[in-house]
C-alpha positions as CSV (number, residue, x, y, z in Angstrom):
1,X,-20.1,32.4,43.7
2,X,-17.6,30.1,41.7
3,X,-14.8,29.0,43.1
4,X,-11.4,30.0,43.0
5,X,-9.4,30.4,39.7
6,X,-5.7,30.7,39.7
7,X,-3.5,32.8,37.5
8,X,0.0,34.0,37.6
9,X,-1.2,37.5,36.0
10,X,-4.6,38.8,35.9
11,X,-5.0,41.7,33.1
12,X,-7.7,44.1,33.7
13,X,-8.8,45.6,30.0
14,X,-8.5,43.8,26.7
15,X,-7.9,47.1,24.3
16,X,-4.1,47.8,23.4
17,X,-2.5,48.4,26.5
18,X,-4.0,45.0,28.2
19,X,-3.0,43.0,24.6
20,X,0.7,43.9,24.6
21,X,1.1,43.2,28.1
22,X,-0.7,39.7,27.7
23,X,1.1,39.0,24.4
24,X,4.7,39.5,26.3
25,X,3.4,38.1,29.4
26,X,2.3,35.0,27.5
27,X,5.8,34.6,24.7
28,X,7.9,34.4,28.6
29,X,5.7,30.9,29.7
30,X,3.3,33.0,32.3
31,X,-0.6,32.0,33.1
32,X,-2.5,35.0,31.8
33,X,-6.0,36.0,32.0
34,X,-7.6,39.1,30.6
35,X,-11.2,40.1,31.9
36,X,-13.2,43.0,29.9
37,X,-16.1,44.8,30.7
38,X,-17.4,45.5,27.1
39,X,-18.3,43.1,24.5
40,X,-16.2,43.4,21.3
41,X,-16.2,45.1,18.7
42,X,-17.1,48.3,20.6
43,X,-16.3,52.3,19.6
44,X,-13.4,53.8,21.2
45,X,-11.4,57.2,20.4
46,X,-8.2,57.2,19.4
47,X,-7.8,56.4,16.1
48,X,-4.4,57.3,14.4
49,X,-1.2,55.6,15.8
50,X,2.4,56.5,16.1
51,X,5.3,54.7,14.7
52,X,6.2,53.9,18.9
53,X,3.7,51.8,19.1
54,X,4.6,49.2,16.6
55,X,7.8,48.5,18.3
56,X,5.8,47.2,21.1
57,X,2.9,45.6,18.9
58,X,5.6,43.4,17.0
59,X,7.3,42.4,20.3
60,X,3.6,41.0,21.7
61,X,3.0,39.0,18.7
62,X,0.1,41.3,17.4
63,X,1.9,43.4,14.9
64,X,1.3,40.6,11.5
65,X,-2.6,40.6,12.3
66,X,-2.7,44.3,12.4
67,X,-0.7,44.2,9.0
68,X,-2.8,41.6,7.6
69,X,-5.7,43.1,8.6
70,X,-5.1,46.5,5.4
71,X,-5.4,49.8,8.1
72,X,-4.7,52.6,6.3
73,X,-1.1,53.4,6.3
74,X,0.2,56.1,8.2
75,X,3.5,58.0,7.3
76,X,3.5,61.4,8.8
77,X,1.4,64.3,10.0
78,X,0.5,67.7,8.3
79,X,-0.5,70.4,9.9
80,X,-2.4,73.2,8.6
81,X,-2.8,77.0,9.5
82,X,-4.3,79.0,6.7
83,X,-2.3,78.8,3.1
84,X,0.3,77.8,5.9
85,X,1.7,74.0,5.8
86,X,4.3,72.2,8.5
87,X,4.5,68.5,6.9
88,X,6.0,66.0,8.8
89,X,7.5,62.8,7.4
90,X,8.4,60.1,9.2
91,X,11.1,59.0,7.3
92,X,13.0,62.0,7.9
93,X,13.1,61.5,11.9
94,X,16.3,62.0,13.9
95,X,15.8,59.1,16.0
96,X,15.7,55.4,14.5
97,X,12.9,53.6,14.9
98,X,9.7,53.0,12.5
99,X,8.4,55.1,10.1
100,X,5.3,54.3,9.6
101,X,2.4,53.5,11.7
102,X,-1.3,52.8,11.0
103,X,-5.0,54.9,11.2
104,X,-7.3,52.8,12.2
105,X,-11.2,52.1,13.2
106,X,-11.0,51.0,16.8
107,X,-13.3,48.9,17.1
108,X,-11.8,46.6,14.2
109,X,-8.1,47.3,16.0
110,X,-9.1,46.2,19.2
111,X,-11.1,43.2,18.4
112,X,-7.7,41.9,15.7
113,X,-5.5,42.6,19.2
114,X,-7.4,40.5,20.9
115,X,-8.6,38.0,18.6
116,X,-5.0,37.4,18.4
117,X,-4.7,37.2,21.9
118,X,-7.1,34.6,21.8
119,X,-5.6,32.3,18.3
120,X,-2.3,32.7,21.3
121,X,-4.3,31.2,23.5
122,X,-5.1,33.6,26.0
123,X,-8.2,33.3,27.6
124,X,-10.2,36.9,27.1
125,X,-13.4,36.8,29.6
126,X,-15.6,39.4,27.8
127,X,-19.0,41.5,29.9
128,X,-17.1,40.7,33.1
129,X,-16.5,43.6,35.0
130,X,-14.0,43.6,38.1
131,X,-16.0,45.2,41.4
132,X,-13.3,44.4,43.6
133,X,-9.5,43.6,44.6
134,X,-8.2,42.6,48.1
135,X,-4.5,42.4,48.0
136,X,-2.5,40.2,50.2
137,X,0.9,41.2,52.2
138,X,3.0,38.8,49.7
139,X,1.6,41.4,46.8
140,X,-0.7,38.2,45.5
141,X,-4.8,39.3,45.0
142,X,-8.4,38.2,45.1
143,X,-10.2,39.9,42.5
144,X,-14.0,39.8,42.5
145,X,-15.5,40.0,39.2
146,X,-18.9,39.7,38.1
147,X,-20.1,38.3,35.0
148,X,-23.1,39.1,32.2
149,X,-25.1,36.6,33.9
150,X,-25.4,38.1,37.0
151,X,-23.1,35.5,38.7
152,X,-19.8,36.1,40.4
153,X,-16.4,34.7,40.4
154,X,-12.7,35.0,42.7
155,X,-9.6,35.3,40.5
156,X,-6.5,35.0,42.2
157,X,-3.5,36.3,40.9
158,X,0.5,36.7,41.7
159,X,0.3,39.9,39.9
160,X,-2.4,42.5,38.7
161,X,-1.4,45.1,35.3
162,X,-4.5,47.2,35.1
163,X,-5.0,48.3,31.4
164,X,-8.9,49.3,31.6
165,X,-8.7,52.8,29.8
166,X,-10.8,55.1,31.1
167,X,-12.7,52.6,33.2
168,X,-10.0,53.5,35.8
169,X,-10.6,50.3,37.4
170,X,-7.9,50.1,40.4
171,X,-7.5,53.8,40.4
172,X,-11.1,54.0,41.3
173,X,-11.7,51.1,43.9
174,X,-7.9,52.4,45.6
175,X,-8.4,56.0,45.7
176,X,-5.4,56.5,43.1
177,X,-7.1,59.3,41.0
178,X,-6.1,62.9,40.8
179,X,-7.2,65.7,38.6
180,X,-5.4,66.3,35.9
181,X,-4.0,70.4,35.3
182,X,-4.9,70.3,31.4
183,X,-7.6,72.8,30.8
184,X,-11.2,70.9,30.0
185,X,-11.9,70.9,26.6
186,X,-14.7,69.5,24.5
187,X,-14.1,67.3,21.4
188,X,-17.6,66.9,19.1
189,X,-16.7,64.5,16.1
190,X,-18.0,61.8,13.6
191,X,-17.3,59.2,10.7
192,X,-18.2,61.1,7.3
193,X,-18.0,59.6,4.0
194,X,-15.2,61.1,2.1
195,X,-15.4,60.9,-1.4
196,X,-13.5,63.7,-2.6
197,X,-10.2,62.8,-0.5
198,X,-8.1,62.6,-3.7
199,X,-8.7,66.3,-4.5
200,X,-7.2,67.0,-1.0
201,X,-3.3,67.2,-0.4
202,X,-2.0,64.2,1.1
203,X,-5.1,62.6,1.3
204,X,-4.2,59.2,3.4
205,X,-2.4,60.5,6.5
206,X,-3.7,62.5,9.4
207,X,-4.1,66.1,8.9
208,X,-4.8,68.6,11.9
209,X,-5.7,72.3,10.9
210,X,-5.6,75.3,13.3
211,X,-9.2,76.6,13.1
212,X,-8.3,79.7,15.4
213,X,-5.7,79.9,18.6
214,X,-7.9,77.5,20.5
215,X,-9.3,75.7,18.2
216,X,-8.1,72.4,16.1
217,X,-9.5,70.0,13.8
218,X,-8.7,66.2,12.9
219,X,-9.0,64.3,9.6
220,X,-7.7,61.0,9.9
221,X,-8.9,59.1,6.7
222,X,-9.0,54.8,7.3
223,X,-9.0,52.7,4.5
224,X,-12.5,52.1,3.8
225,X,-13.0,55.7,2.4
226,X,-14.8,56.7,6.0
227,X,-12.8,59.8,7.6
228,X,-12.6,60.6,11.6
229,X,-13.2,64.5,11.6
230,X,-13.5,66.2,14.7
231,X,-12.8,69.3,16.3
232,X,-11.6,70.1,19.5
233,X,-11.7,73.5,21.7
234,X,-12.9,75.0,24.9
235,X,-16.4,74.6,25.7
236,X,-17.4,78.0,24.9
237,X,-16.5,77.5,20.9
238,X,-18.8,74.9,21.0
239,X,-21.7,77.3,22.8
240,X,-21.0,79.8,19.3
241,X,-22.9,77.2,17.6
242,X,-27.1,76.5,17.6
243,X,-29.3,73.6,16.7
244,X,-29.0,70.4,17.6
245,X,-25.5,68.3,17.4
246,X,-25.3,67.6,13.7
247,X,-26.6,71.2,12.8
248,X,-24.1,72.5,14.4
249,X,-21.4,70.1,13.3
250,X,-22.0,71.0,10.1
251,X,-21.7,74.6,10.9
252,X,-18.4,74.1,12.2
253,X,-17.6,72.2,9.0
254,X,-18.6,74.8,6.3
255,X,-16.6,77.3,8.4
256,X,-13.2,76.1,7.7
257,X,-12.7,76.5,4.0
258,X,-10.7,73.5,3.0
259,X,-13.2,71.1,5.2
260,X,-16.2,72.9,3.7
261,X,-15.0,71.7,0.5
262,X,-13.8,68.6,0.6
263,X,-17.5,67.3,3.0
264,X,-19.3,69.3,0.7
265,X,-22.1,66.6,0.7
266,X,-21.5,66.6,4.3
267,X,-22.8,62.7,4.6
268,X,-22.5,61.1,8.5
269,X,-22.1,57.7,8.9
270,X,-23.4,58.1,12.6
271,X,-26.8,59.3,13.1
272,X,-25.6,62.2,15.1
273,X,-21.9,63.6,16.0
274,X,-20.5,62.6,19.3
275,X,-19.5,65.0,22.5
276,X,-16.9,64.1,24.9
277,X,-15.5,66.4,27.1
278,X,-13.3,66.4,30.4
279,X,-11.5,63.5,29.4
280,X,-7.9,64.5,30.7
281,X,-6.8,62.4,34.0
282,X,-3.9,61.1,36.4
283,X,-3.0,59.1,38.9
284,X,-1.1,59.8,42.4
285,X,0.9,56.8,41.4
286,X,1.5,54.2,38.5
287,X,2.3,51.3,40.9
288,X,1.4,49.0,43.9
289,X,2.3,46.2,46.2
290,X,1.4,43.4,43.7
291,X,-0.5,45.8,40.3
292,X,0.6,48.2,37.9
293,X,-1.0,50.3,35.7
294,X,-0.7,51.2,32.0
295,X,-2.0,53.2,29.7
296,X,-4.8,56.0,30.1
297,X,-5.4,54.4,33.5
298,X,-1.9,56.8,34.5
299,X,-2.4,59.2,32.2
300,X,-4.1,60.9,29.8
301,X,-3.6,64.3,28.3
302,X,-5.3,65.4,25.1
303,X,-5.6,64.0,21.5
304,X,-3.7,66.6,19.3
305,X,-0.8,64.7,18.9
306,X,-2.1,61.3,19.1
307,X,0.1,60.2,22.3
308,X,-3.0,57.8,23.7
309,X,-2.3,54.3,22.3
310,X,1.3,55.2,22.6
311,X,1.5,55.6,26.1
312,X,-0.7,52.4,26.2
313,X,1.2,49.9,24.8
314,X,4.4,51.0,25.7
315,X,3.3,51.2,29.2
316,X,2.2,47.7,29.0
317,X,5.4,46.5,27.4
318,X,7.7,48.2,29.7
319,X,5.5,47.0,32.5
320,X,5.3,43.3,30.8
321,X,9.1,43.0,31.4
322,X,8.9,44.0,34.6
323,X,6.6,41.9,35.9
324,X,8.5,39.1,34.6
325,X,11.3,39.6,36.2
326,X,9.2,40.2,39.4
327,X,7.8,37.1,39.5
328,X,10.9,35.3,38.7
329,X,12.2,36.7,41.9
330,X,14.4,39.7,41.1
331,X,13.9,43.0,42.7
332,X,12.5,45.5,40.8
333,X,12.4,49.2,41.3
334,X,8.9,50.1,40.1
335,X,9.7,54.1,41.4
336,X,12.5,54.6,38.9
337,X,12.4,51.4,35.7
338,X,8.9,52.1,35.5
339,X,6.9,55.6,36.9
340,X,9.6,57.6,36.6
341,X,10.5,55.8,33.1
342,X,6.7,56.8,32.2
343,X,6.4,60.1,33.3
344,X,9.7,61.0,30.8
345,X,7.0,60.2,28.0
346,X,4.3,61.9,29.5
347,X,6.1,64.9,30.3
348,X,7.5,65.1,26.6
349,X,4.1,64.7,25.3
350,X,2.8,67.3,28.2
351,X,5.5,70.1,26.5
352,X,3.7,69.3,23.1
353,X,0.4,69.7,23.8
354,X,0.6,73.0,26.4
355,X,3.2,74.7,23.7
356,X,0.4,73.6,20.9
357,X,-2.5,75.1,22.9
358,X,-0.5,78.5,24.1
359,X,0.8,79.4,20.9
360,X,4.6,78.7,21.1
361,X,4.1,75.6,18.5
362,X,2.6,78.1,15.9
363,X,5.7,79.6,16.0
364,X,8.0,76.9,14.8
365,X,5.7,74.8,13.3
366,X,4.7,78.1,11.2
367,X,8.0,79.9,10.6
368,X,8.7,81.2,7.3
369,X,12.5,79.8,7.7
370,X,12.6,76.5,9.0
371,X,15.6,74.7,10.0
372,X,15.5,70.6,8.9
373,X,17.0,69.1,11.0
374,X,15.6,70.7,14.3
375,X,12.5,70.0,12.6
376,X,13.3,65.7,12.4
377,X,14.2,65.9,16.3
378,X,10.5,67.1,16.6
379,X,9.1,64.7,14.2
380,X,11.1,61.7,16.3
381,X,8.7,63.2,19.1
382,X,5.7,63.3,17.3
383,X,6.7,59.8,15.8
384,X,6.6,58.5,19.7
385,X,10.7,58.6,20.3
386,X,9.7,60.1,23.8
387,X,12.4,58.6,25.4
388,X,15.4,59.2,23.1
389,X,17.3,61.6,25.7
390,X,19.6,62.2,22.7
391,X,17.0,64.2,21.3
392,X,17.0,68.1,23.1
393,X,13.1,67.9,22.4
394,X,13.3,64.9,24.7
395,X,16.3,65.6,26.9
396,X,15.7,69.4,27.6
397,X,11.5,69.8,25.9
398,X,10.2,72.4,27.2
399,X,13.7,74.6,27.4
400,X,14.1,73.3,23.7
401,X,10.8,74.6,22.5
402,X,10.3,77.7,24.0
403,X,14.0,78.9,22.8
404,X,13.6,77.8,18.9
405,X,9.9,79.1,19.3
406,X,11.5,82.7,20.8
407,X,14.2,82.8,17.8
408,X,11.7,81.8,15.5
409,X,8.3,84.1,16.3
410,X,9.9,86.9,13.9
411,X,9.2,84.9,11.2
412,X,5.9,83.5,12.0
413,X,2.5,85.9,10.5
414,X,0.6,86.6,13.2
């Protein structure tokens, strides 16, 4: 075993979540080390950003590499029932902020975050993989990690963020983890070559289309001219379907009209779709003596609107500032500046996706007579503005939905 190596804050997790924290960590003067268990570039889900998150991007330092690096720009989201259209721009939103994000390929977003981290000088220990943390009664740790090589090493730290993802890392070894009430659902999806975008409407922002009650469909075009399409539903849509995973892929594909078009050549760049399923998870809490966690290691619901990075790296940067002022001494109430901060955005984002999956979106998002600006204080939510209690879709969400959704279901064709 090596000996001891001494940090101010070791950061567990080097995707978004674990970036932005180190970024801000590192712009106040603090020693920061960031150990990942995968080798980069790697795939991960969770490919089309919200505005929200480049507030917290630009204050870590990141936000000119992922600029520079030409992700396709992202200005709003369409969504699409039938010869039915609900077009959100997010220029129009109530609350101010950015209004534009980016869709991106993971793998290169990740690896620009932290190649960035590292031109900061950071120190990013890749294929080492944490296996355990004692914590001390001052709230300082020893963190037991193990590297490619088989050999192992002590890092101790003043402070722990955990940012691992769905690695789960402290949840896991402290017995955090809860189930999560979202229904399971199933997600089969893959990188197609797209070569008749233009024909489509809106061609270069994400599009989600109902494909029945249950049943939803992403197309987030990146600007290479490979699309993310995917659907998601409830296991037993999938079990509708025969063959193996790209016959029936394809089968879903040619049954929604629009998709069945525009893939016509239907032309993978994957061998074979891929299945994930179960993936919705919490934690009992989002804070220790001496960690914190960010990012899907709290929470994480589902992908319709997108929420995933959000939640990451606004976690982190909330959590950044915190930590700061923790270890200069000041007293920080993790309960209410940070969990119960959090849990605001999550529940928001928890109102959005239950109304989406039960029907009461459908009715505004549907509505023959739409009212504008009702419709920008929902964009400001799907834009990321989770926290805006100025907002009644923030303030009041759920009471807010279901009453524009009541006055609004006469309009909607069922």
């Amino acid at each position: 075993m090596d000996l001891k190596k001494q940090v101010d804050v070791l950061i567990i997790g080097a995707g978004p979540s674990g970036t932005v924290a180190a970024g801000i960590l590192h712009k106040a003067g603090l020693g920061v080390q960031i150990v990942e268990k995968m080798r980069f570039p790697r795939f991960v889900i969770g490919e089309s950003l919200l505005p929200r998150c480049m507030e917290a991007l630009d204050e870590a330092g990141l936000l000119k590499a992922v600029e520079a690096h030409g992700f396709q720009q992202k200005t709003g989201a369409k969504f699409v029932w039938g010869d039915r259209v609900c077009d959100f721009k997010f220029s129009n939103q109530y609350t101010p902020g950015w209004q534009y994000a980016y869709q991106v390929t993971r793998a290169d977003f990740d690896k620009t975050l932290a190649d960035t981290c590292l031109e900061m000088g950071i120190p990013i220990h890749f294929e080492t993989e944490v296996t355990g943390v004692t914590v001390r009664e001052d709230g300082s740790s020893l963190t037991t990690v193990k590297k490619s090589d088989g050999s192992t090493e002590i890092i101790e730290a003043r402070f722990i963020i955990d940012g691992s993802g769905y690695g789960r890392v402290l949840p896991t070894l402290f017995g955090l983890n809860r189930p999560s009430t979202q229904h399971t659902r199933r997600t089969l999806f893959a990188h197609m070559k797209d070569p008749f975008r233009q024909e489509a409407d809106e061609p270069d922002r994400i599009t989600i289309y109902v494909h029945d009650p249950k049943t939803w469909v992403w197309v987030i075009p990146f600007a290479t001219g490979i699309t993310s399409l995917g659907y998601v539903g409830s296991p037993d849509f999938f079990e509708k379907y025969s063959g193996n995973s790209a016959q029936q892929f394809k089968a879903m594909v040619y049954d929604e009209p629009k998709l069945k078009e525009r893939f016509r050549h239907f032309e993978m760049i994957w061998e074979e779709p891929r299945l994930l399923q179960g993936w919705s998870a919490t934690t009992e809490k989002f804070y220790g003596k001496g960690f914190v966690l960010t990012g899907n290691v709290t929470e994480f619901l589902d992908p319709v609107f997108s929420s995933g990075v959000t939640l990451a790296t606004v976690s982190a940067q909330a959590a950044a500032h915190l930590v700061i002022r923790h270890l200069k001494g000041e007293q920080v109430d993790w309960q209410s500046e940070y969990m119960e901060y959090m849990q605001t955005g999550v529940d928001v984002f928890r109102t959005f996706v239950d109304a989406w999956y039960d029907g009461t979106l459908y009715k505004i998002f549907f509505a023959d007579e739409r009212e504008e600006d009702l419709l920008n204080k929902i964009c400001s939510v799907l834009a990321g503005y989770v926290w805006d209690e100025s907002n009644p879709f923030v303030k009041k969400s759920e009471k807010s939905v279901k009453a524009l959704a009541n006055y609004l279901s006469r309009n909607v064709v069922e």
